[in-house]
C-alpha positions as CSV (number, residue, x, y, z in Angstrom):
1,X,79.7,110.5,83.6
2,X,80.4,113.5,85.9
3,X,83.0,115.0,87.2
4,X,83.4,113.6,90.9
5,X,81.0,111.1,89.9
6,X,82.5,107.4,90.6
7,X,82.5,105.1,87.4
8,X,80.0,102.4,87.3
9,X,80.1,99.1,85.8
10,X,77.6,100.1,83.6
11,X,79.8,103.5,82.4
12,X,82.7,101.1,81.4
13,X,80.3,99.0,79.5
14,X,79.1,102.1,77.2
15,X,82.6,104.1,77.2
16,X,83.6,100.5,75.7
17,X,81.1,100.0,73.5
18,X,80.5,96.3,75.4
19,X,78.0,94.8,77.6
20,X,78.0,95.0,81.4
21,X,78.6,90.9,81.2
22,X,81.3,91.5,78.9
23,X,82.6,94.2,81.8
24,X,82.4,91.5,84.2
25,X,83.9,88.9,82.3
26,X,87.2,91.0,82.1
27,X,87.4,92.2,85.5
28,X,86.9,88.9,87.3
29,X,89.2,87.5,84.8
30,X,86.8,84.5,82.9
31,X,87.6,83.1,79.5
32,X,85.7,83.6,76.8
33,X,86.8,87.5,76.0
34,X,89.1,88.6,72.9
35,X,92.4,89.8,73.7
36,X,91.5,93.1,71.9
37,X,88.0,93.2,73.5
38,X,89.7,92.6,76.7
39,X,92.5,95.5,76.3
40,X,89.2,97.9,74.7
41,X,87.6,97.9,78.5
42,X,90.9,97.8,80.2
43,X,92.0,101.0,79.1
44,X,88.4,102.1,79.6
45,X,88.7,101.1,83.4
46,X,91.8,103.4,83.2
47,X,90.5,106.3,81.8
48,X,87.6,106.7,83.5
49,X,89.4,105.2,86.8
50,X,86.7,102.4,87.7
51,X,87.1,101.1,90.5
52,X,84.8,98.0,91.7
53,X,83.1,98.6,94.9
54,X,84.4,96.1,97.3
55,X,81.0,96.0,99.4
56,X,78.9,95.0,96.3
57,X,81.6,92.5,95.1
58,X,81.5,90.8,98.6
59,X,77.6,90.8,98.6
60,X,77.5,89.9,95.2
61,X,80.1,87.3,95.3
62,X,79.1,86.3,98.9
63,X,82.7,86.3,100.1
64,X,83.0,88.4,103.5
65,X,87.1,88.4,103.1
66,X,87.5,89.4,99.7
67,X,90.3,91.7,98.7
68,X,90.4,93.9,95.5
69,X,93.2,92.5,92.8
70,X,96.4,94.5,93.4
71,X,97.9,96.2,90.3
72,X,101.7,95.8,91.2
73,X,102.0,99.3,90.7
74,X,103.0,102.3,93.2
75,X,102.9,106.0,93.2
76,X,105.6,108.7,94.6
77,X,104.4,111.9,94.5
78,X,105.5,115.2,95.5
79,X,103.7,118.9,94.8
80,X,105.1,120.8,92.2
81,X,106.0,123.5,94.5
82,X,108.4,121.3,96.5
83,X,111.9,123.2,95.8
84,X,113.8,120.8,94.1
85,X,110.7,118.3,93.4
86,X,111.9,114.6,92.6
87,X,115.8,116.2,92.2
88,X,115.6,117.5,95.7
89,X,118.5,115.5,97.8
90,X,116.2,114.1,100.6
91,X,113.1,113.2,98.4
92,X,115.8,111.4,95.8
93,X,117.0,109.5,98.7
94,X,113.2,108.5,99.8
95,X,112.7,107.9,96.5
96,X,115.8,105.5,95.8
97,X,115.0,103.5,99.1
98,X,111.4,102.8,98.4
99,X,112.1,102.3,94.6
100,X,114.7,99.7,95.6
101,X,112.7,97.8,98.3
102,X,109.4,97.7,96.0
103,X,111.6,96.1,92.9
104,X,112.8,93.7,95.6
105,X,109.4,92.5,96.1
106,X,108.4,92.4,92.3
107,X,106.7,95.5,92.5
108,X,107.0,98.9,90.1
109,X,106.8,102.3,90.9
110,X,106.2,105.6,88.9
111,X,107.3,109.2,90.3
112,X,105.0,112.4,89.9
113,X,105.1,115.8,90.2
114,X,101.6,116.8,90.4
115,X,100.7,120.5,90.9
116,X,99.2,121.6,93.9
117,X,95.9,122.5,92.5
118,X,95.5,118.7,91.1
119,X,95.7,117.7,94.5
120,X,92.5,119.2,96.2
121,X,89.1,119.0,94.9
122,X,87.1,115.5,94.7
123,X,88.5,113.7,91.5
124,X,91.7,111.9,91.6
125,X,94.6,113.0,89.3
126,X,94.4,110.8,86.4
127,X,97.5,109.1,87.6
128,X,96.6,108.0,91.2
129,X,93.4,106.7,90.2
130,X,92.9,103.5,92.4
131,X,92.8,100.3,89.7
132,X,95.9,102.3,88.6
133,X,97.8,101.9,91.6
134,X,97.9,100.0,94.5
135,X,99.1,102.8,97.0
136,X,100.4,106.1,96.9
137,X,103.6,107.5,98.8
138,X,103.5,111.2,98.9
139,X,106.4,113.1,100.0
140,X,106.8,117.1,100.6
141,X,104.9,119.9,100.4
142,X,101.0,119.7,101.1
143,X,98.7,116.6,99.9
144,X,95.8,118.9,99.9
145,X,92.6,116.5,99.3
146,X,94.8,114.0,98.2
147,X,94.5,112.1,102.3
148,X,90.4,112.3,102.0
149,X,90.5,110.9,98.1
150,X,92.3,107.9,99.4
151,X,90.8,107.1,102.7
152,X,87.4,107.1,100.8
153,X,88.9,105.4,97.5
154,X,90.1,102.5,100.5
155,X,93.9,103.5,98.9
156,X,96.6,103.0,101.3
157,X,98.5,106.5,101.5
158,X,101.9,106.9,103.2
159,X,103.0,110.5,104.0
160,X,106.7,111.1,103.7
161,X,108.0,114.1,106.1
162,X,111.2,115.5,104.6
């Protein structure tokens, strides 16, 4: 696969080493798939950040109001070049209020500091991928390409002005 490239059903299948059914079988969740079969595409989706295209899945599955499984998971990100990054007294406070209002609702969330080049260009950094999170709350200093990555990912982005 190339850089920029989106990952395809059929990539996960061979970075696997399993069949596109077998692919299919794990991401809509069906019995009949071994637990370490089932983790072995799993962390392929991961790495290669798969995403399943929510127009095929609706043509496919013939269901006009489906929505894409949620994760659970939330990223806060700041640039590296934000004085202070995640220590900085207003992002901490940002960060305390939305960490404590997600865990009230069952959800988790991981903190980043990314550096500013990770954030422009047209591949996600590995750790906002979407299927790794469900949203991404970015707070202080510029989010570069990070805006246009989301929007076209269909990743809800919030931007936090400090």
């Amino acid at each position: 696969m190339s850089p920029g490239k989106n990952a395809t059903v059929k990539d996960v299948a061979a970075g696997a080493g399993v069949s596109i059914a077998t692919v299919s079988f794990v991401i809509n969740g069906k019995a009949g798939v071994r637990p370490e079969t089932r983790a072995k595409v799993l962390d392929t989706i991961r790495r290669l950040g798969y995403v399943p295209n929510d127009a095929a899945v609706r043509l496919v599955s013939g269901n006009s109001s489906y929505v894409r499984a949620q994760t659970g998971r939330f990223a806060f990100v700041v640039a590296r070049t934000t004085e202070g990054g995640l220590a900085h007294p207003i992002i901490a406070r940002i960060l305390n209020g939305v960490t404590a209002e997600l865990d009230r609702h069952g959800y988790f969330l991981s903190a980043h500091s990314i550096p500013t080049d990770a954030l422009s260009g047209d591949v996600f950094p590995k750790a906002l991928r979407p299927g790794t999170v469900d949203g991404i709350i970015f707070a202080g200093g510029n989010p570069g390409d990070l805006v246009r990555l989301a929007k076209t990912a269909n990743l809800p982005i919030v931007l936090a002005e400090t």
